[in-house]
C-alpha positions, 0 to 999 in steps of 0.5 A, a space after each residue: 306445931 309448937 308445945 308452947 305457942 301456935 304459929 299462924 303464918 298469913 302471906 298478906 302484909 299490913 293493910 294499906 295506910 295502917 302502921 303496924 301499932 294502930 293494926 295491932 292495937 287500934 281495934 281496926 278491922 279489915 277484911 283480908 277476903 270478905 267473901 271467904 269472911 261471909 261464907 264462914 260466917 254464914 256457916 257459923 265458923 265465925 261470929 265477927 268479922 275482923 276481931 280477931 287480934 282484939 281477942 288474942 290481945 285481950 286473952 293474953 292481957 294478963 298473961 306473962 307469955 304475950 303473942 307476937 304478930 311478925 312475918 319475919 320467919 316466912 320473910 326470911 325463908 323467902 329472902 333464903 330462896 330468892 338469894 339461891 335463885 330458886 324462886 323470883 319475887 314479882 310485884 311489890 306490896 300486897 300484890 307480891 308473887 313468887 315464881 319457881 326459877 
């Protein structure tokens, strides 16, 4: 946890067929698991589905500090590991897997 900002780290990469300007900004929703989406939202733990980046992006509108969406951090620890030969990458895209060497 950070004083200054919360870091949420998400395995999955951009949806299929989507840039990354048109996820952040394009008001495009997906569903990464509807059913983990419809359980919370019958729970009322959610109240829409796939607005999430919408929202943030609106919130920090004004603000001088703006969210930042990279991967880059849990990319780079992956990479780290494979170069060590501690962990195997399988599979490409979002079917990617790591495996204890």
């Amino acid at each position: 946890m950070y004083d200054d900002r919360i870091e949420i780290n998400s395995p999955g990469g951009l949806p299929e067929g989507f840039s990354k300007e048109e996820y952040l900004y394009g008001n495009i929703s997906v569903l990464r698991n509807p059913i983990i989406a419809s359980a919370f939202y019958r729970l009322d733990l959610i109240e829409k589905f796939g607005t999430g980046i919408m929202r943030i992006n609106n919130e920090y509108m004004d603000g001088i500090i703006k969210p930042g969406f990279d991967k880059s951090k849990t990319l780079r620890i992956l990479n780290n590991l494979i170069d060590k030969n501690m962990i195997q990458k399988l599979g490409k895209g979002p079917s990617t897997t790591y495996r204890l060497r």
